[in-house]
N, C-alpha and C positions, 0 to 999 in steps of 0.2 A: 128794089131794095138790095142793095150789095149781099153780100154770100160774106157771113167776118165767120163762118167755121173755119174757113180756109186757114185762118189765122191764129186760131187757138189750140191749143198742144192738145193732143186726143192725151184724158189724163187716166185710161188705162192702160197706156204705153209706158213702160221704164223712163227714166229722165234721163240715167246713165246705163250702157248696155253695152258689154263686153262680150265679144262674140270670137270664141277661137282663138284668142290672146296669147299669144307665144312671146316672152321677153325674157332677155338674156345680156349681162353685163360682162365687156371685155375682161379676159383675166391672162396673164402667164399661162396659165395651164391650159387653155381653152375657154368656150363663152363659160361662163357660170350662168346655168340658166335659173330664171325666180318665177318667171309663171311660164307653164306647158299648156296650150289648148285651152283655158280657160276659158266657159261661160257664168256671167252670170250675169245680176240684172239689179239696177237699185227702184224699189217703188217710190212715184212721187207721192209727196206728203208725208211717207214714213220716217221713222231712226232705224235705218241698216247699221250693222255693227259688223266691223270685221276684225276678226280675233286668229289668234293662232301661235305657233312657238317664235322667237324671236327669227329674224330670218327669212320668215316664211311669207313674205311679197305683200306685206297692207299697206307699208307704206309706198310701195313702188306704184301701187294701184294709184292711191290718192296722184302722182306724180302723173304716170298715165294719164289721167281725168283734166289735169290742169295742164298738159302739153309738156311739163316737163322733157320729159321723156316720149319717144314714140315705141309701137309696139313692132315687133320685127316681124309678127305675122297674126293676122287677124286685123278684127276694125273694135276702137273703142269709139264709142258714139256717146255723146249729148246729145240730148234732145234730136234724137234722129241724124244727127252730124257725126259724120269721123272726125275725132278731134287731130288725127296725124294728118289729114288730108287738108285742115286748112290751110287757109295764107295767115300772114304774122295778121293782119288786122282782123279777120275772122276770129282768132284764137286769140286778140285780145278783149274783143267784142262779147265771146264766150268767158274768158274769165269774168269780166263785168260783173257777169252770173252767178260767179263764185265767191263763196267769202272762205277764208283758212283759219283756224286755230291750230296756232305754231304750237307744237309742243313747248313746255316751258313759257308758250305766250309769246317772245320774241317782240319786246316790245321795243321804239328808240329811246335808249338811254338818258338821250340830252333833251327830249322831251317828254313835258307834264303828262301829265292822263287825259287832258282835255284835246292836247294838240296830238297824241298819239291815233285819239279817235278821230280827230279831223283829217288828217294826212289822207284817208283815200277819198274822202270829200272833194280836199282842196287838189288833189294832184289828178281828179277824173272828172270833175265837174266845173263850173261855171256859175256858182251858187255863191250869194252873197254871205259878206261873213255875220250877218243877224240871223241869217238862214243857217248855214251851220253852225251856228250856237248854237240855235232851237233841236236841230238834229241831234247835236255831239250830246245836247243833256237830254232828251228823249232816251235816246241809245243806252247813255249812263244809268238813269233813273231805270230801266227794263234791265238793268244788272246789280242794281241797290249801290252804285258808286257815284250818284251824282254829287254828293258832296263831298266826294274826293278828288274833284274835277283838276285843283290845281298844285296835289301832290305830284312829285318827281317818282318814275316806277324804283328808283332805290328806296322809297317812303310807304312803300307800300308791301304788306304779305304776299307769300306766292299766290295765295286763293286768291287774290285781291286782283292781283298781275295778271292770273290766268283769267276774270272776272272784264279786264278792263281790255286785254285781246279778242275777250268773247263779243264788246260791243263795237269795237272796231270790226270783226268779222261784218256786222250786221248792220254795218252803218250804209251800204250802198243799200240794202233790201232785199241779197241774193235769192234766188229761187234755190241754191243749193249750198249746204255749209258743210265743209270736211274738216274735223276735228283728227287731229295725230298727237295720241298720248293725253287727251285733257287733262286726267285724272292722276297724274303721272308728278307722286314728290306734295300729293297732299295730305294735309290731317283728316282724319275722318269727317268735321264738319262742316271743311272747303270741299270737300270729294263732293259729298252728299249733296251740297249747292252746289255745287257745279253739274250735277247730273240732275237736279231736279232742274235747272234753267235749261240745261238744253232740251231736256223733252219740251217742258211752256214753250219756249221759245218755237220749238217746230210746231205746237201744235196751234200757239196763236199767230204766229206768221203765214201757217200754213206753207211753210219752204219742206223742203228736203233734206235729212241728213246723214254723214256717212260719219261714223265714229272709230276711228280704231282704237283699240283698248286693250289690257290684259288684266282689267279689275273685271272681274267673275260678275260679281253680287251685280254692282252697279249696274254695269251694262246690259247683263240677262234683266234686271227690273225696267230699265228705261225702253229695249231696242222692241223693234215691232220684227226684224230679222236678222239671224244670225248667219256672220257665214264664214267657216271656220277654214283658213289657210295651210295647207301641209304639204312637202314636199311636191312642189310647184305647180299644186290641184288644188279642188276643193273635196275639205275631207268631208263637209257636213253644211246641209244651209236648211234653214227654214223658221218657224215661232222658237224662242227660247225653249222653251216644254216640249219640241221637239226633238231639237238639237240634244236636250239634256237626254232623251230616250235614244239617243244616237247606240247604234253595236259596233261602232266602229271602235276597234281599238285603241289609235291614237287619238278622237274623241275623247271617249271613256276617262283616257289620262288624263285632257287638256281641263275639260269641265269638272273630274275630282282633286285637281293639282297634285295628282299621285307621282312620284319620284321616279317609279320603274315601270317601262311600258315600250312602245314602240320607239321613245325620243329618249335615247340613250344619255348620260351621265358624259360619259366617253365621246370627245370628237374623233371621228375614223381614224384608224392610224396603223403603223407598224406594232404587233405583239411586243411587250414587255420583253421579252427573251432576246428577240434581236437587234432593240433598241440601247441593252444592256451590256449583252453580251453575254450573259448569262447562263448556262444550262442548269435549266431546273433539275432535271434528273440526277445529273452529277450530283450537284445540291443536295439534294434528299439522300442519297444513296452515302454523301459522307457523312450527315448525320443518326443515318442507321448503325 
């Protein structure tokens, strides 16, 4: 009898697993670098949540992950693969795997809600089109829009937009979905649906998900780990409850949304005085 371990993911192992991650984007001034040395690790099955101040490398991760970009030193791995080391059909093969939710949704304009959810059907698969019918309103119906199937995305709410990119993400069956900004320009009771499908959604798919966010409440109630981005490290990772017990100072700030802390008000610069021209002292000295 054949050996099929061989072939099945050891599913104590990371799905995604960043090891030593150095990346840094060209600038006038020199690299601008966004991640230093970074480790860390996504669990399958869970909602990973990567949080942190604007800036501060989550989205460049998701990029990383989908080959966007490569890492200038270290190895990002899927499923035990460097995703920089493949060839282009390796790394399309692994996207397969991936589903995206574009921030704002990114949906195509000149098409319905029905054919926006078909398009990675019809553009990766082989499948008749009764067969993706069946799929596109599955998909729909698992996001409460199937009978919005042949609204135009102008005819539809942002919840709605963001709602009908979420079953496009899900339409191949990814084993992994990276969400950038979901939550990002909604009302309170599109946020809330929209955070409560992506947890169902991982938990009944049993996929994997990485969520970048900067809604506090939401994403601490949904994620299984947090892992908080800061000047091109990681300031904090682990269970929400313990992230929020975090002594890290620029923690402390991020999770009470305090205004004064290590993430200054002020971007770096030249003093006031020599940007002006100014001499305080003189100043003062003539109103005495």
């Amino acid at each position: 009898m054949p050996d099929i371990s061989a072939h099945c993911p050891d599913i104590e192992s990371p799905l995604v697993d960043f090891q030593d991650v150095t990346f840094a984007y060209p600038a006038s001034s020199g690299d601008r670098v966004i991640l230093s040395r970074v480790t860390l690790s996504v669990p399958r099955g869970k909602v990973t949540a990567l949080m942190g101040a604007s800036g501060g490398g989550k989205t460049t991760v998701l990029r990383l992950i989908g080959g966007q970009q490569k890492a200038g030193h270290g190895g990002v791995l899927f499923d035990g693969k460097n995703v920089g080391d493949m060839s282009q059909s390796e790394l399309y093969a692994a996207r397969r795997r991936m589903g995206m939710l574009f921030q704002f949704g990114a949906l195509f304009t000149d098409l319905s809600v029905f054919d926006n959810v078909a398009f990675p059907l019809r553009e990766h698969t082989s499948l008749s089109e009764a067969l993706i019918r069946d799929i596109v309103l599955m998909k729909l119906n698992a996001v409460g829009l199937r009978g919005a199937r042949d609204l135009m995305p102008s005819e539809v709410s942002g919840g709605m937009a963001r709602r009908v990119a979420l079953a496009r993400a899900i339409v191949l069956d990814p084993e992994l979905i990276m969400y950038d900004e979901p939550f990002a320009g909604l009302d309170p009771i599109s946020l809330g649906t929209a955070a409560q499908l992506i947890r169902q959604l991982n938990d009944t798919l049993g996929i994997t998900s990485i969520v970048v966010s900067h809604d506090l409440e939401e994403t601490f109630r949904i994620a299984d780990k947090i892992i908080i981005l800061a000047n091109g490290g990681i300031a904090a990772q682990g269970t929400p409850d313990e992230v929020r017990r975090s002594a890290d100072p620029l923690v402390h700030q991020f999770v009470n949304a305090l205004s004064e802390g290590p993430v200054k008000f002020h971007y770096p610069g030249p003093d006031v005085e020599s940007d002006f021209g100014v001499n305080t002292s003189v100043q003062k000295g003539s109103r005495s």
